[in-house]
Every structure is written in structure tokens, then in C-alpha cells.
N, C-alpha and C positions, 0 to 999 in steps of 0.2 A: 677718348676712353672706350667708348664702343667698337673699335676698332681693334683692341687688346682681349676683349672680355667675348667676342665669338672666337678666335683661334682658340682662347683658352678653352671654353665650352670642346670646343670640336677635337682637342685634345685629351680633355679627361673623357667624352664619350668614344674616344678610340682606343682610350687605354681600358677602359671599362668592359670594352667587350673583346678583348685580345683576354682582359683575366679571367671572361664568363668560360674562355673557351677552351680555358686550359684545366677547367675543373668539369667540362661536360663530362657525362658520362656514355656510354659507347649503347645504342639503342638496338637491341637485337629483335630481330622482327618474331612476332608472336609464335609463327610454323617451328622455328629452330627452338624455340624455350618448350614446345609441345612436344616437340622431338626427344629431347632429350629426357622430357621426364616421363614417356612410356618406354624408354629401354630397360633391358635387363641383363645388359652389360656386368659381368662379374668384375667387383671392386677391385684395384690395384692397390698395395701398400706404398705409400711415398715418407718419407722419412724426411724431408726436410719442410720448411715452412711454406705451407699452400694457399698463394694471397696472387689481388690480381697483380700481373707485372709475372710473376714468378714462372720461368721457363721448364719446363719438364725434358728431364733425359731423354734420349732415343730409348734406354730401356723401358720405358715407359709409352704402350701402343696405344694411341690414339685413331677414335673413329673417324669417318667421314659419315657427314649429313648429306641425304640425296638434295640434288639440285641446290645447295648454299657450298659453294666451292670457297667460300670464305670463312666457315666455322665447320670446326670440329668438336669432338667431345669426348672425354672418357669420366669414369667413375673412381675418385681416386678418394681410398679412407670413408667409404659409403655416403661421398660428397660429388653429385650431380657437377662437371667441372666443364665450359664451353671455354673451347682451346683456338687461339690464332695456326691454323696447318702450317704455317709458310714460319713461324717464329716458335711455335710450338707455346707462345707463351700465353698466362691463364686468362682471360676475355673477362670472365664473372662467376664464379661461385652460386648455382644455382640454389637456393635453398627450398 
């Protein structure tokens, strides 16, 4: 019997954390969240639904953050918006 009841264990704690990890959320380090909220970037208007996942057109110019080659950011609907550069699409909705 004990021989069924650790695989079993060792399987529901592996599925356990395959689901933690699909729900993490993405940890932006503190300089980039401080960046973005002393800009004074003039808002863009966006017209469609602005959520994270959501990719922005090339009409839509997005910043660069010094030394974070990984996040970008623009101001879009006078919403603080930290952008993937390489997918364009939305990281987190500053608030």
C-alpha cells in the first residue's frame, strides 16, 4: 500500500505546482514601476479593450526604459501601461 500512496503524493504535488505556475503573476522589479510613474508622457487614445495579454498596434508608440531592455511603457487613455517591446503586448496596468 505504501508503495502506491508516495507516487500518488509525488504526483498531485507536481501537478500542484505546474498550476501555481500558471497563475503566477509577472514581478516587475521596483526601478521600472518608479519609472513609469514620474513620466509625463502625453496620453494616446486606444480604442479597443486595454487588458493584460492585449497587444497594441505599431500606431501606437511605445517607450523605452533606460537599462530594462525588457519593459517598455506608454500612457494609453491616462492609464500608466508597462508594455513587452519585443510583443508589444500589455505586462500590467499600472494603477
Amino acid at each position: 500500500m505504501k508503495k502506491v500512496i508516495i507516487p500518488a503524493v509525488a504526483l498531485f504535488l507536481s501537478l500542484g505546482g505546474v498550476a501555481a505556475a500558471q497563475t503566477a503573476t509577472v514581478v516587475v522589479p521596483g526601478e521600472v514601476r518608479t519609472y513609469i510613474l514620474e513620466q509625463t508622457t502625453p496620453s494616446v487614445t486606444f480604442e479597443g479593450d486595454l487588458a493584460v495579454g492585449t497587444a497594441l498596434p505599431d500606431t501606437v508608440e511605445i517607450h523605452t526604459i533606460p537599462d530594462q531592455p525588457d519593459y517598455s511603457y506608454v500612457i494609453v487613455n491616462n492609464k500608466r501601461v508597462l508594455i513587452n517591446p519585443k510583443t508589444r503586448a500589455v505586462i500590467e496596468i499600472i494603477e
